[in-house]
N, C-alpha and C positions, 0 to 999 in steps of 0.2 A: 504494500500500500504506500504509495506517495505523504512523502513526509508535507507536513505547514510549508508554505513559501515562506509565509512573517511569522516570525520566531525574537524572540527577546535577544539582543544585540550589547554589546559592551559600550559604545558609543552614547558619548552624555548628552543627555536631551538641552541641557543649557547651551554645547557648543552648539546643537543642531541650529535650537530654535535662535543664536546669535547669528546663523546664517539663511534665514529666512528673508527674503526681500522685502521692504517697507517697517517706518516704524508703529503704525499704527496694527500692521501684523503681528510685529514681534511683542508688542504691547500684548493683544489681544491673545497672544501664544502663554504668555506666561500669565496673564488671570485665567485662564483655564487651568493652568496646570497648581497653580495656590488653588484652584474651587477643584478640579480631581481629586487631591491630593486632600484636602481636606473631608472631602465625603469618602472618600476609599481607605483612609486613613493607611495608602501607600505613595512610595517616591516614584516620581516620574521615572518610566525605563524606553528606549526606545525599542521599538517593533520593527523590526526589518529598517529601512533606510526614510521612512519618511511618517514615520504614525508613533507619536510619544504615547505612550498608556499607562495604565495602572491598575496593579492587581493584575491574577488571573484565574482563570477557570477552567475546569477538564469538562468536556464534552463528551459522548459515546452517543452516534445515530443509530436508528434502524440499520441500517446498510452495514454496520460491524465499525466504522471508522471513526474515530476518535481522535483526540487531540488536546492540545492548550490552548488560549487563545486571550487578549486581553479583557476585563472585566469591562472598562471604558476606557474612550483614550478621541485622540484627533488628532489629525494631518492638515496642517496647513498648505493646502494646493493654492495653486496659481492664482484662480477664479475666487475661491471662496474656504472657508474654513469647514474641513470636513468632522462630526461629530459623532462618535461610534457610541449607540446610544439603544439599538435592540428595543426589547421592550416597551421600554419610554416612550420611544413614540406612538404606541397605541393606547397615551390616554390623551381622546381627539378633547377633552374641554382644558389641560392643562395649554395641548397643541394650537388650539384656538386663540391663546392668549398669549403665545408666544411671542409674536413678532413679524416680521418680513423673513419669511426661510423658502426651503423646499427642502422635502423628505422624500428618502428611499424606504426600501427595506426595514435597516437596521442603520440607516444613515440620517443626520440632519446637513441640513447644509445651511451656512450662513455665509455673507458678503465679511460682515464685520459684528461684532460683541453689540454694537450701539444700535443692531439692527434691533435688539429683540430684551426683551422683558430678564432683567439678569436674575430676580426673582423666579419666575417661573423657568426657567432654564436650570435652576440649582435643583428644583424640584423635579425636573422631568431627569437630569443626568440622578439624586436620587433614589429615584422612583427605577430607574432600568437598575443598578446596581443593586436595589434590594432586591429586584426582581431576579438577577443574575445571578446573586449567593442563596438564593433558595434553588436554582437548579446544580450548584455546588457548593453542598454546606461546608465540607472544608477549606472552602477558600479562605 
């Protein structure tokens, strides 16, 4: 079976996010990672080459394939700030009062932090994180 591509990396999330383009990026990289880090009550680790996270968790599907993989976390892409948030996002009345985003899956996406409600944002990252250490209680 194929191993994770993104696996936890020695590589310090501070040097990373000092090379992310823009200050209002870099800004917005690190108040996520003081509000990750504060709800997960873990240190910023990076994931493969571009997704800081925090915490993690073992998974096992139907299909026999399992894994780690991070609790929460985000990548600062080009466009927008990517937010690994699972769960969370399927509670549509916190969602509703979020802000200016777009959602995937298991993805939020924002432009910038000033887009969206920094209150409800603490609670939907949260809300996936409680939701994620009940699918591994040993985390």
């Amino acid at each position: 079976m194929a191993e994770n591509k993104t696996r936890p990396t020695t590589v310090s999330p501070a040097a990373f996010i000092a090379t992310v383009d823009g200050d209002q990026r870099r800004k917005d990289c690190r108040e996520l990672v003081a509000l990750m880090r504060d709800i997960t009550g873990h240190p910023p680790k990076m994931w493969g080459p571009s997704i800081v996270g925090f915490g993690q968790y073992h998974y096992k599907y139907e299909s026999g394939r399992e894994g780690d993989s991070l609790l929460t976390g985000f990548s600062p892409r080009k466009q927008e700030l990517v937010l690994y948030l699972g769960p969370g996002l399927h509670n549509k009345k916190l969602m509703a009062k979020l802000g200016r985003h777009k959602a995937g899956k298991g993805c939020l996406y924002v432009k910038t932090l000033d887009d969206v409600d920094r209150s409800v944002l603490r609670a939907l990252v949260a809300e996936s994180v409680a939701a994620m250490r009940l699918r591994d209680p040993g985390e």
